[in-house]
N, C-alpha and C positions, 0 to 999 in steps of 0.2 A: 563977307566970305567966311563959310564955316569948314573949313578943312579936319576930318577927323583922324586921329589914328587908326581906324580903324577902314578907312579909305586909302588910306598912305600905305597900310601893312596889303590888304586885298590888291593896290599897286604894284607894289614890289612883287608879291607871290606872284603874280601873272608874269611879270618881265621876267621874270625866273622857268615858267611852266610854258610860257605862252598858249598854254589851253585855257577856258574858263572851267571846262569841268575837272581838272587836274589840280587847279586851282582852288575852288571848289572841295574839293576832296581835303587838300593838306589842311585845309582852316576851319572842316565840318562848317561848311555855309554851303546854301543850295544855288544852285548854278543861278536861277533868278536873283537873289540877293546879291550875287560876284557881278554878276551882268550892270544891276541897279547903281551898286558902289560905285565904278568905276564910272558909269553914264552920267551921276551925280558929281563925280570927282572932275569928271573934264566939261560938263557945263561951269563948275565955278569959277576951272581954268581958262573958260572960254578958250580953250583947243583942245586936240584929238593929241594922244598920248600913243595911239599904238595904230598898225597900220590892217584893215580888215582883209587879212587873206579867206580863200575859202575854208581851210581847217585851221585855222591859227590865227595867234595875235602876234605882228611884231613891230618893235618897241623902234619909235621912230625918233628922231631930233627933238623934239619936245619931250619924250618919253628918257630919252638918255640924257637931257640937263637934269629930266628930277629927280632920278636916281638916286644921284649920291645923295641928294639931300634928302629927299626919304629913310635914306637908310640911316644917314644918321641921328635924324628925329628918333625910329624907332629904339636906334642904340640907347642914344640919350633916354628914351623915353624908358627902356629896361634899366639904366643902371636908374633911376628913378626910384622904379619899382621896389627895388633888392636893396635901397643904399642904408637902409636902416636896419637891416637882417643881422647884418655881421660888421667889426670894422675892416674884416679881409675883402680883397677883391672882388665885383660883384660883374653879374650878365655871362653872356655864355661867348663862347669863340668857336667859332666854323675854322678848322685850319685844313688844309690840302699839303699834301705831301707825293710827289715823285715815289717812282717803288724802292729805291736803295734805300731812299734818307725815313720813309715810311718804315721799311723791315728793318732796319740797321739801327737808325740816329734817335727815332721820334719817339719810341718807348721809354728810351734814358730821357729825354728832355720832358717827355710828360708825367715823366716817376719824380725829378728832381724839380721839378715848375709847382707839382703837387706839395712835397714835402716843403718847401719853401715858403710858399702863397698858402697852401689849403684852398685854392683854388680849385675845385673838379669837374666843372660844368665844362668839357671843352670835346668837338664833336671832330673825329681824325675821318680823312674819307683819303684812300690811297687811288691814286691814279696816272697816268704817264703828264708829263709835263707839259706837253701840246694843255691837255684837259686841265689841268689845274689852273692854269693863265686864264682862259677860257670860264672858268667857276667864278674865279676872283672876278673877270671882267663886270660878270652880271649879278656882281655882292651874292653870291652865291654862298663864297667863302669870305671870311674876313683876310685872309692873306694865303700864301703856300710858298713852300719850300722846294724848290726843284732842281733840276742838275743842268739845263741848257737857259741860254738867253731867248727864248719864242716868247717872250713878254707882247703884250698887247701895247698899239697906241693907249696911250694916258693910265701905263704903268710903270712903277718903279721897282728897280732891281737894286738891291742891296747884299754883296757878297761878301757869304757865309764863313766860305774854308772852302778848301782845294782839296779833292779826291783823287786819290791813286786808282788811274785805271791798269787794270793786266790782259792782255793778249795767253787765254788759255786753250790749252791743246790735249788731246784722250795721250795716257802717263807715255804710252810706245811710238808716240809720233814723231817720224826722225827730227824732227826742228827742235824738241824736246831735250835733246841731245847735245843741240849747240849752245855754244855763247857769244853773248854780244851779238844780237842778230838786230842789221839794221830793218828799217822797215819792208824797203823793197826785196828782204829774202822772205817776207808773207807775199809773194807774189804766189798767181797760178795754186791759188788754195781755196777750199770750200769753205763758207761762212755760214754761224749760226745767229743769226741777228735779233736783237730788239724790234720795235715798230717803230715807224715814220712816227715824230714825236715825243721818243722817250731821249732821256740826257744820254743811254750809250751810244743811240744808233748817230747822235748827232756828234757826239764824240770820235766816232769809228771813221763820218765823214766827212769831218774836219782834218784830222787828223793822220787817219791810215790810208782809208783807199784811196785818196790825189796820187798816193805814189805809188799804187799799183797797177798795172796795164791789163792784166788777166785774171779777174776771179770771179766769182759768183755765189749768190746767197741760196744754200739749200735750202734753209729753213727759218721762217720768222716768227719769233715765240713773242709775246707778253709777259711771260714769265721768267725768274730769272735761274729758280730751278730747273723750269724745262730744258733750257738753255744748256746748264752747267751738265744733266744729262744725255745731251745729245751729244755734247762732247766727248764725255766720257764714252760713248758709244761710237767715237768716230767717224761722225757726219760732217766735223769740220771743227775749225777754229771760230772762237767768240771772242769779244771784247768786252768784260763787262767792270764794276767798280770789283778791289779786292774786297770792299765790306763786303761784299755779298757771295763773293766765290772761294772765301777762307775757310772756312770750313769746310771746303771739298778740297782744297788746297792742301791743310794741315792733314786731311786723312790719306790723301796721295788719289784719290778718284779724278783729278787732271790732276795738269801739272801745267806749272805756269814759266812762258817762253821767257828768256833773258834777253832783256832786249836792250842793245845799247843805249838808247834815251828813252828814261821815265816817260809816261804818258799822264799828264793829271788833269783833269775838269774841276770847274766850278762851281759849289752849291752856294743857290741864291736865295733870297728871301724877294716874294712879290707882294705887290700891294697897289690897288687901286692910289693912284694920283693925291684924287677927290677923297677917300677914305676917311670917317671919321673917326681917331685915333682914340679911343678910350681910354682909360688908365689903364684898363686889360689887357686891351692890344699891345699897350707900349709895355706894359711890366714883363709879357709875354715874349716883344720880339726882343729886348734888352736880354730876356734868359737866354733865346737861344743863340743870339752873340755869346754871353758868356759862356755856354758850353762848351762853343765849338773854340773857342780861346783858348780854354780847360784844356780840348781833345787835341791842338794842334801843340800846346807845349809839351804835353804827355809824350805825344808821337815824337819830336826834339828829342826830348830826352833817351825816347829810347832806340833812339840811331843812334847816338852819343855814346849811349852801353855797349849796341851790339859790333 
């Protein structure tokens, strides 16, 4: 049996594209050679790796045992490559990131993982949390960062820090006005929501609407500006993290309801099970623990002051 790397990476690229001519494309090889590789890859295996639909490949039980182990061949096989370049960190990192912890957290954590390591090869790709689990499932990404538990069978969640969510409202909306509002006075109010998938909307329905009996969502954004605008225009109330609606907050553009009990979620870190853990990987998730260790004594302290 001659198994090559270069059958192993044409492997993976597929389970990832499940096209051959998309596959094809990413590794500048002609649809015939991808076709060839993988024909040659599953005669050695003596079995079929992926299941022939009429437009597509997909990755069957024999296909999802060799995964992980492909990938991490190839990992290994990159820090190989790099390990004599430098004595700093080597290979590259795929990370995913939820939109809060992507627009808010991951700049700081990729400026200061930079200054640290010299580290720079590392590729950010922002997307709702459902999608990031879903990236990681298919070594897509090496890990992501997200704000809801939608983890996939044969992954692990590892929690980050807790996030302050706020319930905000356009500056003249009577509820604006009150304090200590428990949940059930958000009844019979119009909603500007996240999507199916993202950490607020799953936050909003854990959390708020069980206790409300009458409302309805006007409008559902992906975005967290849009969002914060629609409010401000008075289409409804949204729930989203304060990282991301503070500075419409501090300019007065909403205003954010008093609500008798805090609302906070959880950011997590994901990661395939099976995942082979480089020194990259790990030097990587050990920073972003230590950030947010950094960011949760910081925030202590300055409750302590105010």
């Amino acid at each position: 049996m001659n198994i090559t790397l270069k059958q192993l990476r044409i492997f993976a690229t597929l389970a990832r594209t499940a096209h051959i001519g998309q596959a094809a494309d990413s590794l500048f090889l002609t649809k015939p050679a991808v076709s060839m590789a993988l024909k040659e890859l599953e005669k050695q295996l003596q079995v079929d790796l992926f299941e022939r639909l009429p437009n597509s490949l997909k990755l069957n039980a024999n296909g999802e045992r060799l995964l992980p182990l492909a990938d991490e061949l190839l990992s290994r096989s990159n820090e190989i490559e790099t390990l004599f370049e430098a004595e700093h960190l080597s290979g590259e990192l795929a990370i995913g990131c939820s939109k809060t912890i992507g627009n808010h957290l991951m700049p700081k954590i990729l400026a200061t993982f930079r200054q640290t390591t010299g580290h720079t090869r590392q590729q950010l790709n922002i997307l709702n949390s459902r999608d990031v689990c879903k990236l990681v499932a298919s070594y897509e990404l090496d890990l992501g960062l997200i704000e809801a538990s939608v983890c996939l069978p044969g992954q692990s969640l590892e929690l980050l820090r807790q996030d302050k969510m706020v319930i905000i409202a356009a500056p003249d909306h009577p509820l604006s006005q009150q304090n200590q509002l428990a949940i059930a006075a958000l009844d019979q109010q119009n909603w500007v929501l996240r999507e199916d998938g993202s950490g607020s909307r799953a936050l909003f329905q854990q959390a708020v609407s069980p206790h409300l009996t009458l409302w309805q969502i006007t409008l559902e954004l992906n975005e967290p500006e849009a969002i914060i605008n629609s409010v401000a225009a008075g289409l409804g109330l949204s729930c989203l993290s304060e990282l991301a609606a503070n500075d419409a907050i501090s300019s007065g553009k909403v205003a954010v309801l008093d609500m008798a009990a805090p609302l906070y979620r959880p950011f997590y870190l994901v990661y395939q099970d099976k995942k082979h853990q480089s020194p990259l990987f790990q030097a990587f998730v050990d920073h972003c623990k230590q950030v947010a260790n950094d960011d949760c004594r910081s925030t202590r302290v300055d409750s302590t002051h105010s």
